[in-house]
C-alpha positions in Angstrom: 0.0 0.0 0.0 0.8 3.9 -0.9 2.3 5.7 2.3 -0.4 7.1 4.5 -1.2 10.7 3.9 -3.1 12.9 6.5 -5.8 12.4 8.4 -9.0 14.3 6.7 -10.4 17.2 9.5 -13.2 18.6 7.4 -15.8 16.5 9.0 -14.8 17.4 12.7 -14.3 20.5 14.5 -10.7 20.3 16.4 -12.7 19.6 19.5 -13.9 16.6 18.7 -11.0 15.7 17.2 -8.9 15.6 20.1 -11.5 14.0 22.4 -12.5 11.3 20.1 -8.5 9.8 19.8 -7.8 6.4 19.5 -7.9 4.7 22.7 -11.1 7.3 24.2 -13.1 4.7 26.0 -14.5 5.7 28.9 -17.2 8.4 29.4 -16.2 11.9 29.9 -17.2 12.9 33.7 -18.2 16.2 34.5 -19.5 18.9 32.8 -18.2 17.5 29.6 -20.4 14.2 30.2 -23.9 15.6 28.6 -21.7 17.7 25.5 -19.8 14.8 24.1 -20.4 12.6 21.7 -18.8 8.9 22.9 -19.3 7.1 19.3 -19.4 8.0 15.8 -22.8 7.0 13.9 -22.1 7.0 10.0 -25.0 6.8 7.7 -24.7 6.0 3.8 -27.3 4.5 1.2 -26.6 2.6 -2.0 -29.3 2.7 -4.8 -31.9 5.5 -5.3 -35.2 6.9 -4.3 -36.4 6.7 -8.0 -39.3 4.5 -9.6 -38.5 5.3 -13.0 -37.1 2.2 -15.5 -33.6 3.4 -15.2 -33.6 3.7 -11.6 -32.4 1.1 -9.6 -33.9 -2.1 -8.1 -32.9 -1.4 -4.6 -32.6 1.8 -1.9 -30.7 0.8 1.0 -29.4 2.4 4.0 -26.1 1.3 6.3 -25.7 2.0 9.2 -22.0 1.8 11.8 -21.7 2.7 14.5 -17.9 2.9 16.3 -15.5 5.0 18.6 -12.2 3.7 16.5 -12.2 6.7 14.3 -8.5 6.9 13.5 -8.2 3.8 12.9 -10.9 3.6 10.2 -9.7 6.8 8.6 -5.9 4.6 8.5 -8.0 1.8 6.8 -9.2 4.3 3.9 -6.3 5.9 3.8 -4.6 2.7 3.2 -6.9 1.2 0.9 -7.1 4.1 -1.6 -3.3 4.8 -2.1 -2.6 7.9 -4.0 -6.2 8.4 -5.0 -8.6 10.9 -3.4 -11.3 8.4 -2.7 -11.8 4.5 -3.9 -15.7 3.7 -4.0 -16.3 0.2 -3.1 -18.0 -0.4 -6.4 -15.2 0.1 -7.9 -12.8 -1.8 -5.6 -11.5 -5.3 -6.6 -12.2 -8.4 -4.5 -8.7 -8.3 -3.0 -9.7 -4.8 -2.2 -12.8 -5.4 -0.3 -11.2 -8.4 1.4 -8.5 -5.9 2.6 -10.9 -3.3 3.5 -13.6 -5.0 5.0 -11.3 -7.7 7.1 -9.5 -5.1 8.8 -12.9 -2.9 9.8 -14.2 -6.5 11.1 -11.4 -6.8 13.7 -12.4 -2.8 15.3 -15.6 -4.4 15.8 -17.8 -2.2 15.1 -22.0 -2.6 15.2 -23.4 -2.4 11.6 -26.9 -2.3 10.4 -28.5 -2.0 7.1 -32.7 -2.1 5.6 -33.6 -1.6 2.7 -36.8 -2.0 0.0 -36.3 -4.2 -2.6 -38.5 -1.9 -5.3 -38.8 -5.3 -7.8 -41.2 -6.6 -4.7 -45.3 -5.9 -4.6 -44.8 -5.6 -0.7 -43.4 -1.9 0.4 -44.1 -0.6 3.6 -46.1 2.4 3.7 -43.2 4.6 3.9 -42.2 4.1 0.3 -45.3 5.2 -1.3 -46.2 8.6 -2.5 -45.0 11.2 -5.4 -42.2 13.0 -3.1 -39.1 10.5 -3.7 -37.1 12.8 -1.5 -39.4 12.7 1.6 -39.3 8.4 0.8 -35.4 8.5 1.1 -35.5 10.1 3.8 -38.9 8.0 5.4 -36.8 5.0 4.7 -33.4 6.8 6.4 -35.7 7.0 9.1 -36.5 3.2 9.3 -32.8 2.9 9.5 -31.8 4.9 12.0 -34.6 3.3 14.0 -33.4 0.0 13.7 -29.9 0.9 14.8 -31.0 2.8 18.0 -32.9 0.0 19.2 -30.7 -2.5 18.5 -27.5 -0.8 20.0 -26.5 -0.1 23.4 -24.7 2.8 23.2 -25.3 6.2 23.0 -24.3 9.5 22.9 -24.0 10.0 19.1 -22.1 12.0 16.7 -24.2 11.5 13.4 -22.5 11.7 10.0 -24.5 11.4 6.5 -22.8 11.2 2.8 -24.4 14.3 1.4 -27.1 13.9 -0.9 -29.4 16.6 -2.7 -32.4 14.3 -1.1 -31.5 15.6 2.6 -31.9 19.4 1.6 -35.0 19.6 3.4 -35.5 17.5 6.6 -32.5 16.0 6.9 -31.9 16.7 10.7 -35.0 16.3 11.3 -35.3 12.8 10.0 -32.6 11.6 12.4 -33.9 13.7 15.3 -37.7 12.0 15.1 -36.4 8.8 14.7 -34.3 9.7 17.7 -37.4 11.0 19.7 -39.2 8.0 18.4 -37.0 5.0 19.9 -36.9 7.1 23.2 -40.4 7.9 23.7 -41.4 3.5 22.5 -38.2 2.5 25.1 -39.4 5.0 27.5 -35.4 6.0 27.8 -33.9 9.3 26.9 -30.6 7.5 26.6 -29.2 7.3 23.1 -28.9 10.5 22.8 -27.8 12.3 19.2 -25.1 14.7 20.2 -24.6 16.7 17.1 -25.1 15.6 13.4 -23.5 16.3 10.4 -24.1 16.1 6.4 -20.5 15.2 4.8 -19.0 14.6 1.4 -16.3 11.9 1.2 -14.3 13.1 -0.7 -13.3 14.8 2.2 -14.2 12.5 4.3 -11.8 9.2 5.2 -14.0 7.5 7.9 -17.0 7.9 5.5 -15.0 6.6 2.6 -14.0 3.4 5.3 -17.8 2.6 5.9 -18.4 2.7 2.5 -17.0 -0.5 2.2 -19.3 -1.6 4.5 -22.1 0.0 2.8 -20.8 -1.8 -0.3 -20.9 -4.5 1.4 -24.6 -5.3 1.8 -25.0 -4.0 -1.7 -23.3 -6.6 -2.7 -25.3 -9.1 -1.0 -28.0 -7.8 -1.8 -27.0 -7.8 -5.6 -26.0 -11.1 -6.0 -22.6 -10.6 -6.0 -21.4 -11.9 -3.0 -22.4 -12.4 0.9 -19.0 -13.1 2.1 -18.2 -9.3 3.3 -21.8 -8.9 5.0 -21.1 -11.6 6.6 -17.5 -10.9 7.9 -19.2 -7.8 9.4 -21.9 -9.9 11.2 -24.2 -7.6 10.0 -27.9 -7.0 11.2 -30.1 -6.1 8.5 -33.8 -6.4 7.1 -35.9 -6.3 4.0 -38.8 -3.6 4.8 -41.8 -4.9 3.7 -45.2 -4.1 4.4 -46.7 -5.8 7.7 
């Protein structure tokens, strides 16, 4: 692999940056205990919104969720070489083995839904003429999952820009947020401060879009060997 160049800082203030090191396990104490976020929650779909013939057969949403931000930035870092950013789409298998084996041993949680648009079974939160307000209904769904499914809280949110998050994109993680606490009857899980990204600039989003890639690919066809190095919890959402 290419020599590691620097650590991206566009997607963190120099706060965070120092408090979320590597090695930063414990909770703050303190003042500094409500104002911190403890773990990084990344957020990244693969597919589209659209119900057109050229649009694809799937929108999906990936979810991880982690504290070992360094050491995910290394991984894409290492992974890309001397290019800016390496999509996993267009990664090789020796690529994605790389990638994806080393984010498996950080253990980190990851989740994924998605609607399978080929089915005659979409939940309710698919339907109507406003695509973007679907992405982000189905975001939603996601984000849900993940919260009730993890232990952890106190959250630092970041989200691969997309045009479809304009309007209602904090919002959409803040209700679903609300939600989960006001059905657990917990205000634990807490969402710190939230962030829309690009990853170009980005190496920790470019690192969990391998993951990303990686129930894509299962999804696909292609191959269920990196979902499954991941132990990743997902779902198909379907109507009930």
């Amino acid at each position: 692999m290419e020599e590691e160049p620097e650590s991206s800082e566009m997607c963190f203030d120099l706060i965070l940056e120092m408090r979320l090191r590597p090695g930063t396990r414990k909770r703050p104490t303190g003042k500094d205990e409500k104002t911190i976020p403890q773990n990084i929650m990344l957020i990244d779909e693969f597919g589209d919104q659209g119900d057109k013939k050229r649009s694809s057969d799937f929108l999906g949403f990936v979810i991880t969720i982690t504290d070992r931000k360094k050491e995910m930035e290394s991984i894409a870092q290492e992974v890309r070489g001397k290019k800016a950013e390496l999509k996993s789409r267009d990664a090789t298998g020796f690529e994605k083995d790389w990638a994806i084996t080393r984010i498996a041993r950080l253990k980190p949680e990851t989740y994924g839904v998605y609607v399978d648009k080929r089915k005659n079974d979409h939940p309710d939160i698919w339907e109507g003429s406003d695509r973007a307000a679907a992405y982000r209904r189905v975001m939603k769904a996601a984000v849900k999952d993940a919260l009730k499914r993890t232990v952890k809280d106190d959250f630092l949110v970041l989200v691969d820009y997309t045009t479809a998050l304009e309007k209602g994109g904090h919002d959409t993680i803040m209700e679903a947020v609300k939600e989960v606490a006001d059905e657990t009857g917990t205000q634990k899980k807490k969402i710190m401060s939230y962030e829309e990204v690009d990853s170009k600039d980005c190496d920790i989003m470019q690192a969990h879009d391998f993951v990303t890639g990686a129930l894509r690919d299962s999804v696909l066809g292609i191959d269920d060997r990196w979902m499954n190095q991941l132990s990743m919890k997902f779902k198909r959402l379907r109507k009930r």
